[in-house]
Phi, psi and omega in degrees: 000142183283114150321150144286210182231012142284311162294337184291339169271345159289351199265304189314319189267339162290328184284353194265359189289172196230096138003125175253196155312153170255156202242177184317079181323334190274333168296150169320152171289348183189156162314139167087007202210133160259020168277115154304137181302315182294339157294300149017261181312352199269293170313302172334294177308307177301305173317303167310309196325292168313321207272356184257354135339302198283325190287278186328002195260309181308299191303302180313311196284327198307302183297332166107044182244329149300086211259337193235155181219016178289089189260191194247018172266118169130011188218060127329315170340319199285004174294308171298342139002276138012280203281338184256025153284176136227161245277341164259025189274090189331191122204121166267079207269119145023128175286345149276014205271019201262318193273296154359305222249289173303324196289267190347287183313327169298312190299348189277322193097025170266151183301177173275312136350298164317299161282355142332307186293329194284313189286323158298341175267337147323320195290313165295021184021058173294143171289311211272004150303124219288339196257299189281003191035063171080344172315308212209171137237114186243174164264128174175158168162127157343288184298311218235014181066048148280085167302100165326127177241140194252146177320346172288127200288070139131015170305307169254049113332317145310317183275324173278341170293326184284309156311331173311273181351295188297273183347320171261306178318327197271325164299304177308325179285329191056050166238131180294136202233326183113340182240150172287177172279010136246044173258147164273123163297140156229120183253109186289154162184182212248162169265001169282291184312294201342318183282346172284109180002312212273315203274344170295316205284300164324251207330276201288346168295320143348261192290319162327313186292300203293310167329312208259005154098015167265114171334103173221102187273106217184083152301143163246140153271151135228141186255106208254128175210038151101359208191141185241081170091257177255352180270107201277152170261107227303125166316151183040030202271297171322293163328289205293320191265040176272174196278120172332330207257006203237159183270094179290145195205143182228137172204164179293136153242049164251007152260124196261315185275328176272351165292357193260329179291323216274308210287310162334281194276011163267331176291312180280351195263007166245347160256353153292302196256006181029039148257185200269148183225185182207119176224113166304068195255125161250144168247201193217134202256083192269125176078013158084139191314313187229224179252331181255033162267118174263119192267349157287348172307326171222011169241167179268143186306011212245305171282357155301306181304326155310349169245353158274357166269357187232015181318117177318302190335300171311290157350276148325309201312318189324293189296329189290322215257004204258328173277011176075006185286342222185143176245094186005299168273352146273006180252334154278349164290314163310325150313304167294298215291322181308294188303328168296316176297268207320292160325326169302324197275300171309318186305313196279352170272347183295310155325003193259175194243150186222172207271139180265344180226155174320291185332300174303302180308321167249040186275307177311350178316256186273067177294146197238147151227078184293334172297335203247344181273330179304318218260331190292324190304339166302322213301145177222147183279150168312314179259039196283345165327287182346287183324323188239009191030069163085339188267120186252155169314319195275004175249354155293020192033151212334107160271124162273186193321289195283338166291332177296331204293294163357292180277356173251359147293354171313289150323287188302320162291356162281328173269314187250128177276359200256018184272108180235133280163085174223158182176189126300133188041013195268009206238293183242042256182277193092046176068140182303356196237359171087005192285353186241014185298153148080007187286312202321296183317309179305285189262031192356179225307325171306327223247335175202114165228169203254131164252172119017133130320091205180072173289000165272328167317331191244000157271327159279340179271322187312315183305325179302278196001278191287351191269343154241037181133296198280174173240119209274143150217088145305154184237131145280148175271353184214140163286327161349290180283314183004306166315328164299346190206043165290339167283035141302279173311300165280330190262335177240321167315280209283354173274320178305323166283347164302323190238050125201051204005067148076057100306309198238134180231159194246030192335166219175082176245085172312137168271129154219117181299124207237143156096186203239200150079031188247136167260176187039052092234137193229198178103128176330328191264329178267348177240087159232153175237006200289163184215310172023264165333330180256335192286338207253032184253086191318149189072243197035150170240152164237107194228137194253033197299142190245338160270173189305292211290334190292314174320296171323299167288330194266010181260348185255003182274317199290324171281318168337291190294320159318264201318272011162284213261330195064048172277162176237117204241138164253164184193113178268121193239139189274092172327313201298324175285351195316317178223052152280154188230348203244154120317293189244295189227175191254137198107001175292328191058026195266006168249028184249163187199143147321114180276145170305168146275157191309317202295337175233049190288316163333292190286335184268345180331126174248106149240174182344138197042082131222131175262180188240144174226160152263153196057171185214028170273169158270351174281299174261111129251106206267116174256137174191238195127153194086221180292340169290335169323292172296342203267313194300321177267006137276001182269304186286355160274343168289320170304320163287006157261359178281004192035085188202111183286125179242147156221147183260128169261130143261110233248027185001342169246107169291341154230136331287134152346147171261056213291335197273342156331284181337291155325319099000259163354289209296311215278333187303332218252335201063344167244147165220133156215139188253131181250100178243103202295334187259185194291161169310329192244114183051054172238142159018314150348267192325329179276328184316313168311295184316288202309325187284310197287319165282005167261021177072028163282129171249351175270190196300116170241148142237182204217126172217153214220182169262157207264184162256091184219166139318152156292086172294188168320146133076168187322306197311354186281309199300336178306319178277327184236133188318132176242190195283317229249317164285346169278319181314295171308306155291000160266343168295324175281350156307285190305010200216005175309000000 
């Protein structure tokens, strides 16, 4: 392989150093620096280690051997990062992050070989890479607190403010979080995420949290090194727009000894006061963003050379040879013999066996145990009288939605202490909709509490959360807004047990006030029904429930599988039901249900995928859900008196399909029509359809839905969104096909 010009200027510029006295390795490495010449030397190693990661990444893609070429040369620097952590210290890390990654594994006591091994069978998408097993190539590892980060920019930010968050809430609570009770979060990024929405929301929840007097023990590192792919970033931009409210701390990080002094006192100064900091490293961007970047297309040779002049590598090499630990030409000899191994060793990780079937590829998704989520969904606290002072829910007689809802979060936080109840307005409030009044008086304040304007905020402390111990159920007010922090959910909630096979889980039960169909208050952000966005999010569970009693149970399913499984569960509450009471006319009370008593908790079990039915006709079936349930059994009593036999699916899980129902269902009747609240184009309908037509049904189905459109003001929304009165009609024009 053809050197760059990166490696030809470390050989050049180390052969030219000029050797100083040597001095004591137990000593500082230079005057003024509390980095030791034996760290020094320590650091060194990780540091080349890294930067020959990066050759060998180049070497590997040449040959086709190879997948990811993003490397870490030129921000070695983040080893001293590393060294004034300790090794139980969380990290949420940078995608440059490779000498960062080898330190740590040394500091573990692992051979240097190991991590080596790890980063290479990653570059060789190897099964046998210890974190993504061949998926992805992240930085991760059980043994070293490395939380896997997936390639989405500045996204776990949001998760580090929130394990920062946890880290303390989980002491307060006396729940294992998995971390000690004085370990810190640390979190890496670029200074192009830095400008990113998701990396704003991390900074500032962070300082927000500490403003309002909460313990949020966190570092952000960002490793600035001038330029995002091609786009530079404005000299001091980092400094000046940094949060006002964060302990700012800067150091060169091509000065191997002062990022190390610097890291130090960023480091204690966020677990001595377990408030939040910001350390600030420049660094140097070596070898173009990726491997088929050519960076002269848009920097000047001028600005490359300048920045191989400020290579860290070179640097150490600098501190080593000028305190007398090292002599130029050993440390280039050491260079070669090192740069053979790691090519030997990458060659020999290609040789590793790698994945080959769907099967494989998706075992980490989603894991389902329904036997073991049945039995956890049972489970009842000893003391739950407490929970409810004396009044227990199944002796208040017929509850609507949100009072069921209301009392089995109760129940569940009465049974589990590590169950925390967050959100906009939920705390003293009790949710805009009353579904969380009175938890707050009960389990106070550690355990339900109010955040930040913010659904990446709050979404991002749910991530900590469930990635430390507790079981996070935030609540969004709207489905709508979701949409604001939706790579919450897909690039960091559904991936993690993916890119890192169940080493790391995020349990997760979203609350979302969902749908359209509130009388007196409208607008497209308070009446949505979109789903779109969530359906096509492999794993995920979506569960939709439309009556008092399925709420119940299936909220008590949805935490089973959380705790049970690490699932990531949304749980869609129809605003229009919350507190309906009527069926057919008002005062039939036929939309209240009884909450179960525990004893027939078992028995009442909804699980994961089983949809529910109504009727026994024959003619028809109409599937459906949410708001549609009702609409659809006052549609079938009118039909039945035209003696046109109905029976209604409800299919309460929108993810995964309850398909062998469906199926069921569908085959009694022969017709299928499906009544779907949400729009025609990337709406429900469609997989529903789908599902019937690729298991081989072959008789008629039609479908009628909301149109595509927004929800306006007022009486016009009926205009737009599926009524009672359009299923009565497409089911007669099905039935008469």
């Amino acid at each position: 392989m053809t050197r760059d010009a990166v490696e030809t200027h470390f050989a050049e510029a180390v052969g030219a150093l000029t050797p100083g006295t040597p001095k004591d390795p137990t000593l500082p490495v230079r005057p003024g620096t509390t980095l030791t010449g034996i760290m020094c030397r320590e650091l060194f190693a990780v540091q080349l280690s890294s930067r020959l990661l990066d050759v060998a990444a180049r070497v590997l893609r040449e040959q086709d051997e190879g997948f990811y070429t993003i490397g870490s040369a030129g921000h070695e620097g983040n080893a001293a990062v590393a060294a004034a952590l300790r090794v139980s210290d969380p990290a949420l890390l940078h995608y440059r992050s490779g000498a960062f990654y080898l330190a740590r594994s040394a500091q573990a006591g692992r051979l240097a070989e190991e991590g080596l091994r790890d980063v290479l069978l990653g570059l060789a998408a190897s099964a046998e890479e210890p974190i993504a097993g061949g998926r992805h190539k992240v930085f991760g590892h059980p043994d070293l607190a490395v939380i896997p980060q997936t390639s989405t920019i500045a996204s776990h930010l949001p998760r580090a403010a929130g394990v920062a968050f946890a880290i303390e809430r989980a002491r307060a609570l006396d729940v294992p979080s998995g971390w000690p009770a004085d370990a810190i979060a640390v979190c890496g990024f670029g200074d192009a995420s830095a400008n990113h929405a998701s990396a704003l929301t991390g900074l500032n929840t962070a300082a927000y949290g500490r403003f309002r007097g909460l313990q949020m023990p966190v570092l952000f590192v960002c490793e600035d090194n001038g330029i995002g792919i091609s786009v530079k970033t404005p000299p001091e931009w980092v400094e000046q727009a940094r949060h006002p409210l964060l302990e700012y701390f800067q150091a060169d990080g091509c000065d191997l000894a002062e990022a190390y002094d610097v890291a130090l006192r960023a480091v204690d100064h966020v677990r001595s006061t377990r408030g939040p900091a910001f350390l600030h490293l420049r660094t140097v961007r070596l070898m173009g963003h990726a491997g088929s970047d050519v960076e002269i297309a848009y920097r000047t040779r001028k600005e490359i050379a300048q920045d191989l002049e400020r290579d860290p590598l070179v640097g150490t090499a600098r501190l080593l040879v000028e305190a007398g630990l090292a002599l130029p030409d050993e440390l280039l000899d050491r260079y070669e013999a090192e740069r053979d191994h790691v090519l030997k060793l990458a060659m020999e990780c290609t040789r590793r066996p790698r994945l080959v079937s769907a099967e494989e590829v998706m075992a980490p998704i989603a894991p389902r145990r329904p036997d073991a989520v049945a039995t956890e969904a049972a489970r009842v606290a000893p003391d739950r009288d407490r929970a409810f002072g004396g009044t227990m829910p199944e002796l208040e007689g017929r509850l609507t939605f949100a009072q069921a809802v209301n009392r089995t979060l109760a129940d569940a936080m009465a049974l589990d202490p590590g169950i925390v109840v967050f959100g906009e307005d939920v705390a003293r409030k009790g949710g805009v909709y009353g579904v969380t009044r009175g938890l707050l008086r009960r389990f106070g304040a550690e355990r339900v509490f109010d955040t930040l304007l913010d659904e990446q905020a709050i979404l991002g402390l749910a991530l900590g959360a469930g990635v430390s111990g507790l079981l996070p159920v935030p609540e969004v007010q709207y489905l709508a807004y979701l949409h604001n922090a939706l790579d919450q959910i897909r690039g960091e909630a559904a991936t993690l047990q993916f890119f890192s096979q169940g080493a790391y889980r995020n349990p997760l039960v979203l609350r979302v006030a969902s749908y359209a169909y509130q009388k007196g208050f409208g607008g497209h952000f308070h009446n949505d029904s979109s789903l779109a966005a969530l359906r096509d999010i492999p794993g995920i569970i979506l569960a939709s429930p439309a009556r008092p009693d399925d709420a119940a149970a299936m909220l008590r399913t949805c935490l089973a599988a959380a705790r049970v499984d690490g699932s990531v569960c949304v749980f869609l509450e129809p605003i229009a039901l919350y507190h309906t009471r009527d069926l057919f006319e008002e005062g039939d009370g036929g939309w209240l249900a009884p909450y179960a008593p525990p004893a027939r908790w078992a028995e009442t079990h909804v699980p994961v995928g089983r949809a529910r039915s109504y009727g026994e006709g024959r003619d028809l079936t109409i599937v459906t859900f949410g708001n549609g349930v009702r609409m659809s059994l006052r549609a079938a009593v009118k039909l039945t008196a035209e003696d046109i036999g109905c029976r209604v699916l409800d299919l309460r899980w929108l993810a995964p399909l309850p398909v062998a129902d469906l199926l069921r269902a569908a085959e009694l009747t022969g017709r299928v029509l499906i009544a779907d609240e949400t729009r025609r184009t990337g709406g429900v309908s469609e997989s529903v359809m789908a599902a019937l037509l690729d298991n081989g049904f072959t008789g008629p189905i039609a479908r009628v839905t909301s149109r595509d459109s927004f929800v306006p003001l007022g009486a016009a929304a009926q205009t737009v969104l599926m009524s009672e009165a359009d299923i009565e009609r497409a089911a007669r024009e099905l039935l008469h096909r």
